[in-house]
GUVO-706608 format. One record per residue: residue in one letter; x, y, z of N, C-alpha, C, O in turn. Coordinates in steps of 0.001 Angstrom, whole numbers, plus 524288, in hexadecimal, padded with zeros to 5 digits. Layout:
BEGIN
AXYZXYZXYZXYZ
...
//
This chain:
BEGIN
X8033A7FB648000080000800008000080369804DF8000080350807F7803AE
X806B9805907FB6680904808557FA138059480EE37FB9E80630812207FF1E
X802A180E917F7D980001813C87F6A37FD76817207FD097FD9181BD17FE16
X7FBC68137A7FFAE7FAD7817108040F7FE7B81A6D806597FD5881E1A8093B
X804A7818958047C8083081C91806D8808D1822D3805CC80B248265B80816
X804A1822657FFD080575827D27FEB78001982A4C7FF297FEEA82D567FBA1
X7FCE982986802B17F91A82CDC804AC7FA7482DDA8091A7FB6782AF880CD5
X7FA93834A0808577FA9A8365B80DC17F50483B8580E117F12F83C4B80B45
X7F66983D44811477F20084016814CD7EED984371810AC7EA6C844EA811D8
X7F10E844BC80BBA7F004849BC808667EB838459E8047D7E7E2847A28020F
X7EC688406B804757E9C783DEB800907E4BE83AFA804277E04483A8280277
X7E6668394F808F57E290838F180AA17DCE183C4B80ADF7D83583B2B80AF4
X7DFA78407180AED7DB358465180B727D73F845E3805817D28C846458048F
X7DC49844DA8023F7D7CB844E67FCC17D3F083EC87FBA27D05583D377F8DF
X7D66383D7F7FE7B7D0E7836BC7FE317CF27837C9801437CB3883510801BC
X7CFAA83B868057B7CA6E83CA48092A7C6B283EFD805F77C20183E0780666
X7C998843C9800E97C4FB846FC801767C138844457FBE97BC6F844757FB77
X7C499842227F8937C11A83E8C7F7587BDEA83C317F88C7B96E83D9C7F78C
X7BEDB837E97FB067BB088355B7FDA27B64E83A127FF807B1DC83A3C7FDAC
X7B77F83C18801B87B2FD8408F803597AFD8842977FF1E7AB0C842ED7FF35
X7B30D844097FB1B7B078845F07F5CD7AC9A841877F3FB7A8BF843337F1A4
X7ACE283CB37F48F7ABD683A1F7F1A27A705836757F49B7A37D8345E7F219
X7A7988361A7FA807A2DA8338F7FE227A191839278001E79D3B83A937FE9A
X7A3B983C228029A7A13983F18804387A16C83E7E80A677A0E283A0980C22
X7A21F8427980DC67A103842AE8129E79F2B83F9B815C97A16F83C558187B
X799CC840E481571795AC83E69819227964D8372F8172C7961C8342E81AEC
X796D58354081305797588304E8110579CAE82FEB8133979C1882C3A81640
X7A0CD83125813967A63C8306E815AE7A55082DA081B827A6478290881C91
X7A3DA8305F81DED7A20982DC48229279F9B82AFB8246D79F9F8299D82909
X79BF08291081F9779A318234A821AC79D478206A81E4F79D2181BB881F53
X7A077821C581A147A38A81C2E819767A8C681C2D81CF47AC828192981D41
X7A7A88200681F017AD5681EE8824437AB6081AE08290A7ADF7817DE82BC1
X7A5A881C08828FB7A41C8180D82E137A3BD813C282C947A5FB8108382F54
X7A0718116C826FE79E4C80C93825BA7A5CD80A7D825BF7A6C9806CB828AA
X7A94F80C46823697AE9580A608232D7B09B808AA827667B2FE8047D82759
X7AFDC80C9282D777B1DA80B518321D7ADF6807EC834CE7AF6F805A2838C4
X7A98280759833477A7AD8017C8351B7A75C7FB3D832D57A6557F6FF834D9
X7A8EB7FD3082D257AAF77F87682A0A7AF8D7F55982C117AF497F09482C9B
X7B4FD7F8ED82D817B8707F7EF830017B9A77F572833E07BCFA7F20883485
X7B6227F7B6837277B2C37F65E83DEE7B1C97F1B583E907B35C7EF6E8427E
X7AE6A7EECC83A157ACDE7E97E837437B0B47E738836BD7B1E27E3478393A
X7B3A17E98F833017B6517E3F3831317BAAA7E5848361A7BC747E19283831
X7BC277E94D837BD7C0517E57483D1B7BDAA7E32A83F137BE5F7DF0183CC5
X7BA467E248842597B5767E000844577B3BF7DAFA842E97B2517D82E8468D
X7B3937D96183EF27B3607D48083DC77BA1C7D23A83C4C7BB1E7CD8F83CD7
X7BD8A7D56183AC77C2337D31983AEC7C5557CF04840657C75A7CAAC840D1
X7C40B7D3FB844137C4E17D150847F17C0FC7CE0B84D3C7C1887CD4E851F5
X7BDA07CCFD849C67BA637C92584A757B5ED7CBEA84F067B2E87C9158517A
X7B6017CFD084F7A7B27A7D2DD853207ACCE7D3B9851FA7AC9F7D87F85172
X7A84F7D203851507A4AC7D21F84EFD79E7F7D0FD8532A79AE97CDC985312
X7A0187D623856E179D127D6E885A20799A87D7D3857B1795D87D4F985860
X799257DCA38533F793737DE8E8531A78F237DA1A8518278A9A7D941852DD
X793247D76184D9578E3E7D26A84C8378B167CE1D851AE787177CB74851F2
X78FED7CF848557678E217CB4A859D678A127CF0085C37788287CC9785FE9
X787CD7D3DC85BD37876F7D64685EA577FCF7D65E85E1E77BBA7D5DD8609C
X782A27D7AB857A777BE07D6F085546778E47D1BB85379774807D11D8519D
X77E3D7CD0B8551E77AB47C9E78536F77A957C565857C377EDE7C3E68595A
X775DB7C2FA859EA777257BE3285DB377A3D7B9F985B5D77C797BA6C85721
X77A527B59F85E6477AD57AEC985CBD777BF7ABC1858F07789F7A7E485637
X773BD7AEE8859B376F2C7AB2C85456770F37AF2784EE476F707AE1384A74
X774057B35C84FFB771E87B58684B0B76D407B95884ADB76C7B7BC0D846F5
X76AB07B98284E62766017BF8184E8B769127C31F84F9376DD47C29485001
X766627C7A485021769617CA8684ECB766A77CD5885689762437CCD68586D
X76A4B7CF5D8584E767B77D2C385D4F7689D7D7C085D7B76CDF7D8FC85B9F
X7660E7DB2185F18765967E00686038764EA7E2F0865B27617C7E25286902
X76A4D7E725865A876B5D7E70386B10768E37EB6386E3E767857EF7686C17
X7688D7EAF187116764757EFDD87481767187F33C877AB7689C7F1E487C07
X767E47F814875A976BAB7FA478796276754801C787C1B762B58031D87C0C
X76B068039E87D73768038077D88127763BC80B7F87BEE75F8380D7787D1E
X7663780BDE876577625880E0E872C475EEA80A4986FF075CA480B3586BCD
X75ED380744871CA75AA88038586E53758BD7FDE487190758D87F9498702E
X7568F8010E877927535F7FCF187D2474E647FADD878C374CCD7FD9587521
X74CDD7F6AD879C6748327F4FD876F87449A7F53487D9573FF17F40C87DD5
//
């Protein structure tokens, strides 16, 4: 990975503003989140951590729903 050696700070600035030109602001920021929870995922299942599924789902496979102080039934 030769080529990354010759980006520095001045070129970064212009693929920022691209990118900006081209999604746009308000869209920038949700593909910054959907990206940082994609990530989130796959470390998450990399290292074998895969609470949320245990979380939402029992032993049979139904699915449960948890009751917390905004949503007392």
């Amino acid at each position: 990975m030769g080529f990354v050696r010759g980006i520095g700070p001045m070129e970064l600035i212009i693929i920022l503003v691209i990118v900006m030109i081209i999604f746009g602001v308000g869209r920038l920021t949700e593909i910054g989140s959907v990206l940082g929870r994609s990530i989130r995922e796959f470390r998450n299942s990399v290292q074998g951590d895969d609470s949320t599924a245990s979380e939402n789902e029992s032993e049979d496979g139904s699915s449960k729903q948890k009751v917390g102080p905004g949503n007392q039934q």
